[in-house]
N, C-alpha and C positions, 0 to 999 in steps of 0.2 A: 648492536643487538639485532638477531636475526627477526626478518617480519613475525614469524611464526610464535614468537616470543613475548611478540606486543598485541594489546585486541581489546583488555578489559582493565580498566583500572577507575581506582577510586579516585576523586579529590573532595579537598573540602570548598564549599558552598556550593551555589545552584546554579547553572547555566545551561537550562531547559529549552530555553527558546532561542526560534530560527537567530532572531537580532543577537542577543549573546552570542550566539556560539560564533557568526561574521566576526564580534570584535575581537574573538579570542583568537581565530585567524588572521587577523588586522593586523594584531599585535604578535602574532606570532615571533619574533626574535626574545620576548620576555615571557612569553606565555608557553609554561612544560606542555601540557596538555597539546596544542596546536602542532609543536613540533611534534609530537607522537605519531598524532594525528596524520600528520606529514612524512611520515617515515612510512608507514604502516600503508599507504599510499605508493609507497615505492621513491619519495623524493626523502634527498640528503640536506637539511638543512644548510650543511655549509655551503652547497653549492649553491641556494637559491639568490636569488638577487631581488625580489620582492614577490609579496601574496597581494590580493586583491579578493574580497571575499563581499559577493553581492547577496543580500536577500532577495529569493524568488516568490513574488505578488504570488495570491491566489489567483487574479487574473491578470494577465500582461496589456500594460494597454500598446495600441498600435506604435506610439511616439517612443514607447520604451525599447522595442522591441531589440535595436541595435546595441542596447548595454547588454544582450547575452550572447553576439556572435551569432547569429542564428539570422538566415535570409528568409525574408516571406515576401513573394512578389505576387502574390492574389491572398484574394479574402478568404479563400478556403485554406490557402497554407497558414492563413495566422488562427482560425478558427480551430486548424489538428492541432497547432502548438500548443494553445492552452487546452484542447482538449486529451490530448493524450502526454502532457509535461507533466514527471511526475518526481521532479526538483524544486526542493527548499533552499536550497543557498550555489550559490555557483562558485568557485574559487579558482581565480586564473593565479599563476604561478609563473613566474619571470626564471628561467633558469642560468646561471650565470654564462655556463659556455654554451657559446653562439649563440648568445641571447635568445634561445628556447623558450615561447611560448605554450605553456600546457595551459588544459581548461579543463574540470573536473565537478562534476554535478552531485551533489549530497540530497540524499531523502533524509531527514529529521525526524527522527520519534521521539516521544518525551512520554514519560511515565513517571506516578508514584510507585513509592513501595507497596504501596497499598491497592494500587490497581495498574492494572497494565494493559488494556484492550487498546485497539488503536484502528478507528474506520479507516479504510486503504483506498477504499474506489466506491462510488455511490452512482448509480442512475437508471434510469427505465429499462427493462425491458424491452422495450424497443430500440432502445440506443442500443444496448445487447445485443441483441438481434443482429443490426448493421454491422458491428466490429465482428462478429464469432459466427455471424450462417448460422445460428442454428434455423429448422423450418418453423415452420408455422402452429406443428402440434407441440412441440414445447412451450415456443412463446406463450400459448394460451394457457400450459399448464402452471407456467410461471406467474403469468400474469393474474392467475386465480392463487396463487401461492403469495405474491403481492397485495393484491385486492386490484390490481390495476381496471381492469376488465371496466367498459365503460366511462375509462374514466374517472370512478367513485372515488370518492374518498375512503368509504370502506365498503367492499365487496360482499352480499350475502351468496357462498357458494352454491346456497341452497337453488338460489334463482336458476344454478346452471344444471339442477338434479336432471334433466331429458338428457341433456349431452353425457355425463360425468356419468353417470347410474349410480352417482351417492347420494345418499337418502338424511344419512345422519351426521351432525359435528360437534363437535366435543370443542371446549375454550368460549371465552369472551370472545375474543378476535374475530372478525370478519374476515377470514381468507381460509385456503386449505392447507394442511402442510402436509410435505413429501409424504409421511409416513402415513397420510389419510388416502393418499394418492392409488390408483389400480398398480401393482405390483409388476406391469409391463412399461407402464409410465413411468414410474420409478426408474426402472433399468435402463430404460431411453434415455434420461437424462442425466443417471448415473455415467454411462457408457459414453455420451457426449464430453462431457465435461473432463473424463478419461480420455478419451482420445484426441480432446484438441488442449489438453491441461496446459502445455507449453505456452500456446498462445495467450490463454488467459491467464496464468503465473505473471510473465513477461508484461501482459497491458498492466494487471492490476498494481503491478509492484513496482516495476521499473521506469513501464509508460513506452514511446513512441518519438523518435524526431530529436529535433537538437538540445531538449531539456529532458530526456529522458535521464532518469539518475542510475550512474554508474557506481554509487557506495551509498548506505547504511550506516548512520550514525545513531544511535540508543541512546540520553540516558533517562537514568530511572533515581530521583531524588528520593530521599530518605528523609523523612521530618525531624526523626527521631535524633541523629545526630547531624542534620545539616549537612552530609556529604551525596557528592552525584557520584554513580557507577554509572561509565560509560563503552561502549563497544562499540566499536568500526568493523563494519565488514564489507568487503567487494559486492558488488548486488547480484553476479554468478553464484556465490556460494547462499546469498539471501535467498532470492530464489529455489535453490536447488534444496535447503533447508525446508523454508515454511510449506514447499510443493509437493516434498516426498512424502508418501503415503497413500495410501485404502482413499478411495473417493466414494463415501457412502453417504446412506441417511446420519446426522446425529440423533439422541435420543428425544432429543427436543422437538425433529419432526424438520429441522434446517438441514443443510446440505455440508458436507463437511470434503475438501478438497484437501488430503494432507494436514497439515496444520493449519489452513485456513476456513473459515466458516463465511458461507454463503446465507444469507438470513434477510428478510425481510425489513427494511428500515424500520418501521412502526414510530408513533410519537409525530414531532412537528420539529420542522417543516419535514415537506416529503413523505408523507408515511407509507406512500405506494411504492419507494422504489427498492429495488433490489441494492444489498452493500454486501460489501467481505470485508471481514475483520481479522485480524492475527490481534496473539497475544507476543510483541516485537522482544517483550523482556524473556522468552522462552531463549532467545540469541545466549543469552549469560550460562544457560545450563547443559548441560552432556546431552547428546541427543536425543539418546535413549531415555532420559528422562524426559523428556517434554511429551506433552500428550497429543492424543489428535486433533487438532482443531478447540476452539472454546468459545461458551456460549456465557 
């Protein structure tokens, strides 16, 4: 079956999570699914000679670090690993001629039928800042877009009327959004986010270093009839997917990158920092059908 062939399919029951879906890998010699999975990857099941399929911590601790192949000989090289690793399960592969070791990083999304959003990357503004350059008048416009400013928990924009020259705000919320924002701030940061889009597609989706994830795993469980619809794709055309597009205001007053949405965390924990969200289940539909970004 040619790759191009294989990408979306249904089974029955649920195997959402990162630990399932390892032992379905595990087992991959009885498991259809795995083998697909494997194919669809570019390996030939006959030729393999064993999987090995680890789940990736949300944080790695130092003792583990050697179970993913990955060298950290100072504290700041283990500090970028879990900071910029953006692998849910690792699966090494034994390939039978000339005993070929391959290693292959999976990102894991799980959704309902019923809902599909899926947080990608979460953190201040100022960690933003460090990874992307932007200067100092974004940060601050961001950061009143957050509430960050001071530190607060929740930000009155109003306090910042002398610098801002906004007088009035509309919402509950404590923060400013884009579309309150002066119409040349706006396109500063429109025009940033365009112009360095690549880099931050790449951090927020793929990540950095030797767990950066190189494939896209979906699926999206159905209650209704108890089966998973699942979709593997290369994290190139992931990227290249959720990236493309208009980098504007949404209507909502958030930032919208292509099919990704830049928006204020709000709620608890964290309610000051900056997140992007996709909706990961848009992977199952024609392009042209999926919309821009979602809130």
């Amino acid at each position: 079956m040619d790759k191009k062939d294989l990408g979306s399919k249904t089974a029955k029951g649920g195997f959402a999570n990162e630990k399932a879906i390892c032992e379905k890998f595990n087992n991959w010699k009885n498991d259809q699914e795995a083998q697909e999975w494997l194919k669809i990857m570019g390996y030939d099941p006959g030729k393999i000679d064993s999987v090995e399929a680890i789940q990736v911590p949300t944080r790695i601790k130092k003792t583990d670090v050697s179970k993913f192949g990955v060298n950290v000989n100072k504290e700041e090289d283990y500090e970028q690993l879990n900071k910029f690793k953006k692998a849910d399960a690792q699966i090494k592969i034994v390939i039978k001629i000339g005993n070929l070791l391959c290693v292959e990083n999976l990102s894991l999304k799980k959704a309902n039928s019923d809902a599909c959003y899926n947080q990608i990357d979460k953190r201040t503004v100022a960690e933003y800042q460090k990874m992307w350059g932007f200067d100092d008048e974004i940060a601050f416009w961001l950061m009143l877009f957050t509430g960050d400013l001071d530190h607060a928990k929740e930000l009155d924009p109003a306090k910042y009327s002398t610098i801002t020259g906004i007088t009035e705000f509309s919402g509950k919320e404590r923060r400013l959004l884009f579309n309150q924002m002066p119409i040349n701030v706006q396109q500063k940061i429109i025009k940033f986010f365009d112009d360095n889009r690549i880099i931050v597609v790449t951090d927020i989706i793929k990540g950095r270093g030797g767990l950066s994830a190189g494939w896209m795993l979906v699926t999206r469980f159905n209650k209704e009839d108890e089966t998973t619809t699942w979709i593997l794709k290369d994290i190139n055309t992931v990227m290249n997917f959720f990236g493309k597009g208009e980098v504007r205001v949404s209507p909502k007053g958030s930032l919208y990158i292509g099919k990704i949405t830049m928006q204020r965390k709000g709620g608890t924990p964290d309610p000051t920092k900056l997140q992007f969200k996709i909706n990961p289940c848009q992977l199952f539909e024609p392009e042209e059908d999926s919309l821009n970004g979602s809130e």
